[in-house]
C-alpha positions as CSV (number, residue, x, y, z in Angstrom):
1,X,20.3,5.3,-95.6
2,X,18.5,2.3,-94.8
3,X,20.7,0.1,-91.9
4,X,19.5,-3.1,-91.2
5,X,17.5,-4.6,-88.5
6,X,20.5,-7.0,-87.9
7,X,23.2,-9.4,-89.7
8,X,24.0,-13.1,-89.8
9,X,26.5,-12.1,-88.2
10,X,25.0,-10.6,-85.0
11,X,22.2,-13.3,-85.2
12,X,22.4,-16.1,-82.6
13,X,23.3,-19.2,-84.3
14,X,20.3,-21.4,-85.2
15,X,21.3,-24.4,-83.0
16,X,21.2,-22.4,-80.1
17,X,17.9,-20.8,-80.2
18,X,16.5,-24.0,-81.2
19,X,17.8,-25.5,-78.0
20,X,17.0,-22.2,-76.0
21,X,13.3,-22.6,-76.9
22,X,13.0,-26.4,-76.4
23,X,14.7,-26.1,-73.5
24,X,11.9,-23.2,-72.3
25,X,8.8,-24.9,-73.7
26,X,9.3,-28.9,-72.8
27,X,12.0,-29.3,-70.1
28,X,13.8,-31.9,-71.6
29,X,15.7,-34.4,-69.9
30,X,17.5,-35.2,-72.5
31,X,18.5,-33.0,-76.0
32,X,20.6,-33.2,-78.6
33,X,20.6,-30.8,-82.0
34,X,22.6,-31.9,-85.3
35,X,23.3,-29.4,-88.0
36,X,22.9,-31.4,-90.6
37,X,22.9,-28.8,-93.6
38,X,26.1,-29.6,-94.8
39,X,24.4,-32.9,-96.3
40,X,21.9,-30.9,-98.1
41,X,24.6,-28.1,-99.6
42,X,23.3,-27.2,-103.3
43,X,20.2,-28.9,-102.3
44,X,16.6,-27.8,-102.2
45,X,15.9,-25.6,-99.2
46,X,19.5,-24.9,-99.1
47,X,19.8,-21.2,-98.2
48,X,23.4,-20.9,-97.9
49,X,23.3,-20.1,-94.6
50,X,24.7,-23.4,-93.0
51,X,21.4,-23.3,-91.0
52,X,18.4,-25.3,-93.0
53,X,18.5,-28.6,-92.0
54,X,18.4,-29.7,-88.6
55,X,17.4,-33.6,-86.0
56,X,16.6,-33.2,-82.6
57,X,16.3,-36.1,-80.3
58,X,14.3,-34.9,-77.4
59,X,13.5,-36.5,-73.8
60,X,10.9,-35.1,-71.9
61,X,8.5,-35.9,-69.3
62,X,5.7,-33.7,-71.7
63,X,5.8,-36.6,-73.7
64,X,4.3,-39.0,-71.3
65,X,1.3,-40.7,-72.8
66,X,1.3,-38.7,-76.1
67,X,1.4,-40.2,-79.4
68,X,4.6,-39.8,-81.9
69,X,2.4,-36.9,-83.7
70,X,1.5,-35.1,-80.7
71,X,4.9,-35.3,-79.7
72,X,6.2,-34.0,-83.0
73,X,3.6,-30.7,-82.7
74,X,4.7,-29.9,-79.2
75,X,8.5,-29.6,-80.8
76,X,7.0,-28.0,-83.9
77,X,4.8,-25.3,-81.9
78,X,8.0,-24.6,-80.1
79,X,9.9,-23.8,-83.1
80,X,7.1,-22.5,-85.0
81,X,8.3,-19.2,-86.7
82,X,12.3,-20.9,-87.4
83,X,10.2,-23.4,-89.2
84,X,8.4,-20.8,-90.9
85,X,11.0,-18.3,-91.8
86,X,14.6,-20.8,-91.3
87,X,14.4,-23.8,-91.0
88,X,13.8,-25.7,-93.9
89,X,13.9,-29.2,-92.6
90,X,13.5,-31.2,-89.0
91,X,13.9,-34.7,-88.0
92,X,12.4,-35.2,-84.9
93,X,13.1,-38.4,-82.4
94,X,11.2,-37.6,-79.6
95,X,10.6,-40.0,-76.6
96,X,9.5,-39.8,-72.7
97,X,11.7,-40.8,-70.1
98,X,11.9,-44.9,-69.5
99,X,11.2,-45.5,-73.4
């Protein structure tokens, strides 16, 4: 019998890991993560996990000097594979810290 590798229910919850991994990879000064996948329920890209749809607002010194796009890849190489494989949608609002 095939088991598998692991449940929804064992697997972290998709806000967390998103703000584990910023958290690692930029330093922020600043974060805050909306589940915003009830808004999107029936939609496209709606899974029916809970977990597609997702903002971030991110401070972080990384930032300094870096254009909106630059900013927006350092957050999307951070999350890379959850983009990939489960996230379906991110709005990011990502500034340095003074702005």
């Amino acid at each position: 019998m095939n088991e598998p590798s692991s449940s929804a229910a064992e697997r972290i919850p998709l806000v967390v890991e998103i703000e584990n991994r910023l958290n690692t990879a930029l330093s922020p000064t600043r974060l805050d993560i909306s589940n915003d996948s009830a808004q999107h329920a029936g939609h496209m890209g709606d899974d029916g996990t809970g977990e597609s749809h997702f903002s971030v607002t991110i401070e972080a010194p990384a930032f300094t000097g870096l254009s909106r796009v630059q900013r927006q890849r350092l957050v999307n190489q951070a999350l890379a594979d959850l983009l990939r494989d489960r996230i379906h949608a991110l709005a990011i609002r990502a500034t340095a810290p003074g702005e």
